[in-house]
C-alpha positions in Angstrom: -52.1 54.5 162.5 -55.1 52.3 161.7 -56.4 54.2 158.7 -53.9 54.3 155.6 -52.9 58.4 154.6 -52.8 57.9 150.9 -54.0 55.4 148.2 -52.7 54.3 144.9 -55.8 53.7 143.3 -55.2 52.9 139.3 -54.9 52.0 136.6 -54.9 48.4 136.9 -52.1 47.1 134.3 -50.4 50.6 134.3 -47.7 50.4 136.7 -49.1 50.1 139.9 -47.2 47.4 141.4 -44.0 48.8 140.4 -44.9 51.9 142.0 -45.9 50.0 145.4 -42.5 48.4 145.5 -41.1 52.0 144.5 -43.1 53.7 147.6 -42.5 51.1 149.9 -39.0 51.6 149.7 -38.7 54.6 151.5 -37.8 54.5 154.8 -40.6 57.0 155.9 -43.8 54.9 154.2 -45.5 52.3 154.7 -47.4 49.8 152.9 -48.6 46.4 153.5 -47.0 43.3 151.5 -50.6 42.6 150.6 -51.3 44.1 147.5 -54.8 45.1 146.4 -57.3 44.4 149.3 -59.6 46.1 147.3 -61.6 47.2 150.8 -63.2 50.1 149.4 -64.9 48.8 146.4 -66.8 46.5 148.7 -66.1 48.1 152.5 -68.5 44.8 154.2 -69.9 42.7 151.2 -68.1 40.0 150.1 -67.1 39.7 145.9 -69.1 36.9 143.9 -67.4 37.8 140.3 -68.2 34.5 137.9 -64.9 34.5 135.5 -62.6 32.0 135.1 -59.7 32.3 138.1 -62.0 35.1 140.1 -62.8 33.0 143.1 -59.1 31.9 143.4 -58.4 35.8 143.0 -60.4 38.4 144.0 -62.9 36.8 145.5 -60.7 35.6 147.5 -58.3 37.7 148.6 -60.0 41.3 149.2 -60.5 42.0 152.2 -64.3 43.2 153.0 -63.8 43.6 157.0 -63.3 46.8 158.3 -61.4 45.1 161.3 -59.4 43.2 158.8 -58.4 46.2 156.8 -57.3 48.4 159.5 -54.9 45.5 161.1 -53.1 46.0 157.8 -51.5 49.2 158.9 -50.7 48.0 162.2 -46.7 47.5 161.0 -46.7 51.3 160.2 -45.2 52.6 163.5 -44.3 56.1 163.6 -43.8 56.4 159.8 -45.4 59.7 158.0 -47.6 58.1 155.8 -49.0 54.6 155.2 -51.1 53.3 152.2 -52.4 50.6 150.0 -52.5 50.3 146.0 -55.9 48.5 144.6 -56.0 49.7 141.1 -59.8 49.0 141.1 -61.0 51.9 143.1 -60.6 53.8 140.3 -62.9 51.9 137.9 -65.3 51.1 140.8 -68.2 53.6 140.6 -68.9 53.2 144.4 -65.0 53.7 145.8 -64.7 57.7 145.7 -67.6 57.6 148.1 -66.5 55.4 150.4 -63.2 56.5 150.6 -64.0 60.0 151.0 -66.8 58.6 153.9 -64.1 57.1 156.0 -60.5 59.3 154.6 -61.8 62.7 153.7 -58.3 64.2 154.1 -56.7 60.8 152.0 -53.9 61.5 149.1 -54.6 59.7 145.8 -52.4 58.6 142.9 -53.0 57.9 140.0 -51.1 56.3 136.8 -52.7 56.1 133.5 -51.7 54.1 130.5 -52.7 54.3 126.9 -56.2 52.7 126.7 -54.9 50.8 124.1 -51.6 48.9 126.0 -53.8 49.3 129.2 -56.3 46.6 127.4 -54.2 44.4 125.8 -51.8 44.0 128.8 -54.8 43.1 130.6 -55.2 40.6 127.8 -51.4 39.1 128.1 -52.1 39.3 131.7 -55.0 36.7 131.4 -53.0 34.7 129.3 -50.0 35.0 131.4 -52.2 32.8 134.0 -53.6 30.3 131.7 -57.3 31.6 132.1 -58.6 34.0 128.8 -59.1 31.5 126.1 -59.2 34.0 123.2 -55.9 33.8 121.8 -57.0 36.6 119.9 -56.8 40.5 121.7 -59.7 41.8 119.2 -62.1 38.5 120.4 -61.5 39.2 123.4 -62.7 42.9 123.3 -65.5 41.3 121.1 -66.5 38.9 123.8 -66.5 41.7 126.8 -69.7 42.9 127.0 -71.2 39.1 127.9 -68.5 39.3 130.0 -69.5 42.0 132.1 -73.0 41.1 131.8 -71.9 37.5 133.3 -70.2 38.9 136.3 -66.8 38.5 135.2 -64.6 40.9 137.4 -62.2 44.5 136.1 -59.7 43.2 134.7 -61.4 41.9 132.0 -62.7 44.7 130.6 -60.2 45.4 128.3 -61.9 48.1 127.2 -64.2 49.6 129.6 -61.6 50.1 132.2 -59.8 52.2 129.9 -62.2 55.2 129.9 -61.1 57.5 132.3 -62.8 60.5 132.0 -65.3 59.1 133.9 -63.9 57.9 136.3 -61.4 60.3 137.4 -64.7 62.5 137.2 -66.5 60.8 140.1 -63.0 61.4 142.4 -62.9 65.2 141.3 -66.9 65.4 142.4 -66.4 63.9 146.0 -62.1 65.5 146.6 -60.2 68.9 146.1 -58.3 68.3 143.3 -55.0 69.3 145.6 -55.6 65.5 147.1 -55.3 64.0 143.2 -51.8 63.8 141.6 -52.2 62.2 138.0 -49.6 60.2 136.2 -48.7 58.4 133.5 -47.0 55.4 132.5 -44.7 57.0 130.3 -44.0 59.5 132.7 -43.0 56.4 135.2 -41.0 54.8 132.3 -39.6 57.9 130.8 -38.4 59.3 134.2 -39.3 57.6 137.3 -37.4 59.4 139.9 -38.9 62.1 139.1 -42.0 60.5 139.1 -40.9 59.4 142.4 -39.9 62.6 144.1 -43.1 64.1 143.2 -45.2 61.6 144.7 -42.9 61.6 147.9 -43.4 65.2 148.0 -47.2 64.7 147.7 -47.7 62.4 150.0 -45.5 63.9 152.6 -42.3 62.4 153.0 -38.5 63.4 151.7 -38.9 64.1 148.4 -34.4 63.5 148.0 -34.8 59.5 148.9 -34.4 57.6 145.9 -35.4 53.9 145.5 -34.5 51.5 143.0 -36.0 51.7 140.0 -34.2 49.3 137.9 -36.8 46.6 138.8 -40.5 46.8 136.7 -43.0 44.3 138.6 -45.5 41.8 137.7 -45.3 42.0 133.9 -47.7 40.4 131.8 -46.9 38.2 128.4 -47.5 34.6 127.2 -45.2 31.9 129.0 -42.6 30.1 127.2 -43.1 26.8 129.1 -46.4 27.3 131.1 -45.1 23.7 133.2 -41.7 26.4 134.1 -44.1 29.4 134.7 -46.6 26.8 137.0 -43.4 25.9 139.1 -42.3 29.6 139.3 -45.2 31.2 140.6 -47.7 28.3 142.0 -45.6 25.2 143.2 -44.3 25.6 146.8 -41.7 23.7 146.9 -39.2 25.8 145.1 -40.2 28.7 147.2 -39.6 26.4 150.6 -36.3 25.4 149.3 -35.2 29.5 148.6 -36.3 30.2 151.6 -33.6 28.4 153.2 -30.8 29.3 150.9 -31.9 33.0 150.2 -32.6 36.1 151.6 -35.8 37.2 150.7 -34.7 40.2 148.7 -32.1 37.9 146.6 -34.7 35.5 146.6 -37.6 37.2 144.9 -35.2 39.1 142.7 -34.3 35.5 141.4 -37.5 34.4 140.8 -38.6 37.8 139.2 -36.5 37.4 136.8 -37.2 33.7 136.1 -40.6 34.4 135.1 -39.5 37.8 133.2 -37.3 35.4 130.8 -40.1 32.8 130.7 -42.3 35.2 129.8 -42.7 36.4 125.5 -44.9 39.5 124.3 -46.1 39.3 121.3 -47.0 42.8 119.2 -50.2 44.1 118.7 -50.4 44.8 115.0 -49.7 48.2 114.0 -53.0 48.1 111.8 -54.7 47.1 115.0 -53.4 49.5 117.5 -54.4 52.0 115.2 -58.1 51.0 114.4 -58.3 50.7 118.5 -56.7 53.8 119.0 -59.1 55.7 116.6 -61.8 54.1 118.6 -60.8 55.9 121.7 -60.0 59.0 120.1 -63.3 60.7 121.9 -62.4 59.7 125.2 -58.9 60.5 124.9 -59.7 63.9 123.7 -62.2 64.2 126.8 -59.5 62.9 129.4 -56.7 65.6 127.9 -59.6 68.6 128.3 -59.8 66.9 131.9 -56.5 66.7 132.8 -54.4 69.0 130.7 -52.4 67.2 129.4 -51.2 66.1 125.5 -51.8 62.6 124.3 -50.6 62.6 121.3 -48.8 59.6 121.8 -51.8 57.5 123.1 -53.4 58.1 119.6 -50.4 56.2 117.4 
């Protein structure tokens, strides 16, 4: 198919990879194992971000070449639709062009999450991998904006990436609004085969399949042993000796859930949500006028 027929493109931290593993699923889609190629945020120029972990991550791993990108898609076969989930094409202020350049005709989904849990699981996230050394979520929305000024790449701007108004803005500017379906993570959480069907039905393909949706993926939180989280996700030598023993579905299930029980979440103070929360109360009044839609429950 060369070109992909839909893209998942945000929030980050709101249930994207859980919906890739969701979509890919059904017998009629397709979607590369490679998660986040991020081609369209820089479609030929190679990411330099300067924060701690970003060359091992996305500087390494999108993929800039159109070549590259394509050959992605090259598994799809005959399937209806193909397509790809990098949650930062929504945040990146250059994406809706490109991707409306080169897939004009392109289905886009989006999931949005609270501003407030969006940031601070973005937070637990960067803890999760032993790289944000605030052990503190307010320093580290105190310490974003040298962040960002310092090249440090989306994910941690706990804050920033939040605002969606703005960015769902520059998608509605360059596509019909019949190409966007909004969700969000509560609607995923409260009900996600209905989440599911709709998004099936949007994209093209039997709305009646139903995957599993017991699973959640890639959570974030503070590991119990980091040395047991290190071997579960980093050494190779686990991995090489599951490989032999396990199928690869039994296998990763295993290991999922390994790192799920290694894994704690602390609260955010109630005080603190709140004071956050009131913070965002402009933009999540702009995003409801945008979207129609009530968030009342973003605001407690």
């Amino acid at each position: 198919m060369g070109w992909p027929t839909f893209l998942v493109i945000g929030a980050a931290k709101a249930g994207t990879s859980s919906l890739h593993e969701y979509l890919s699923e059904h017998p009629d889609v397709f979607l590369p194992e490679r998660k986040e190629p991020n081609f369209f945020a820089f479609d030929g120029r190679s990411p330099s971000f300067s924060g701690p972990g970003d060359d091992d991550g996305i500087n390494r791993h999108s993929v800039v070449d159109v070549d590259q990108y394509t050959a992605l898609f090259d598994g799809a076969g005959d399937v209806r639709a193909s397509g790809e989930a990098s949650p930062l094409y929504l945040y990146d202020e250059r994406a809706p062009h490109r991707i409306a350049a080169r897939l004009p005709e392109a289905r886009l989904i989006v999931l949005l999450r609270d501003p407030v849990s969006r940031g601070y699981a973005s937070w637990l996230h960067k803890r999760r991998d032993g790289v944000e050394p605030c052990r503190d979520f307010v320093e580290g929305l105190a310490r974003e904006p040298e962040r960002i000024a310092a090249g440090w790449e989306f994910i941690w701007h706990y804050r920033r990436a939040g605002r969606y108004a703005a960015q769902l803005e520059r998608y509605f500017d360059v596509f019909p609004a019949k190409q966007i379906q909004i969700h969000l993570t509560d609607d995923l959480e409260s009900d996600p085969i209905g989440v599911m069907r709709s998004i099936f039905e949007f994209i093209g393909v039997d709305p009646s399949f139903e995957p599993d949706v017991s699973q959640r993926y890639n959570p974030s939180g503070v590991p119990k042993s980091r040395a047991l989280h290190q071997l579960l996700v980093g050494a190779q030598l686990p991995r090489r000796v599951a490989r032999r023993l396990l199928s690869r579905d039994r296998r990763d299930r295993i290991f999922r859930a390994l790192v799920r029980r290694n894994l704690s979440k602390p609260s955010l103070p109630p005080e603190v949500r709140a004071r956050l929360a009131d913070q965002e109360e402009p933009e999540i009044g702009r995003l409801e006028a945008l979207i129609d839609r009530d968030l009342t429950s973003w605001r407690r």
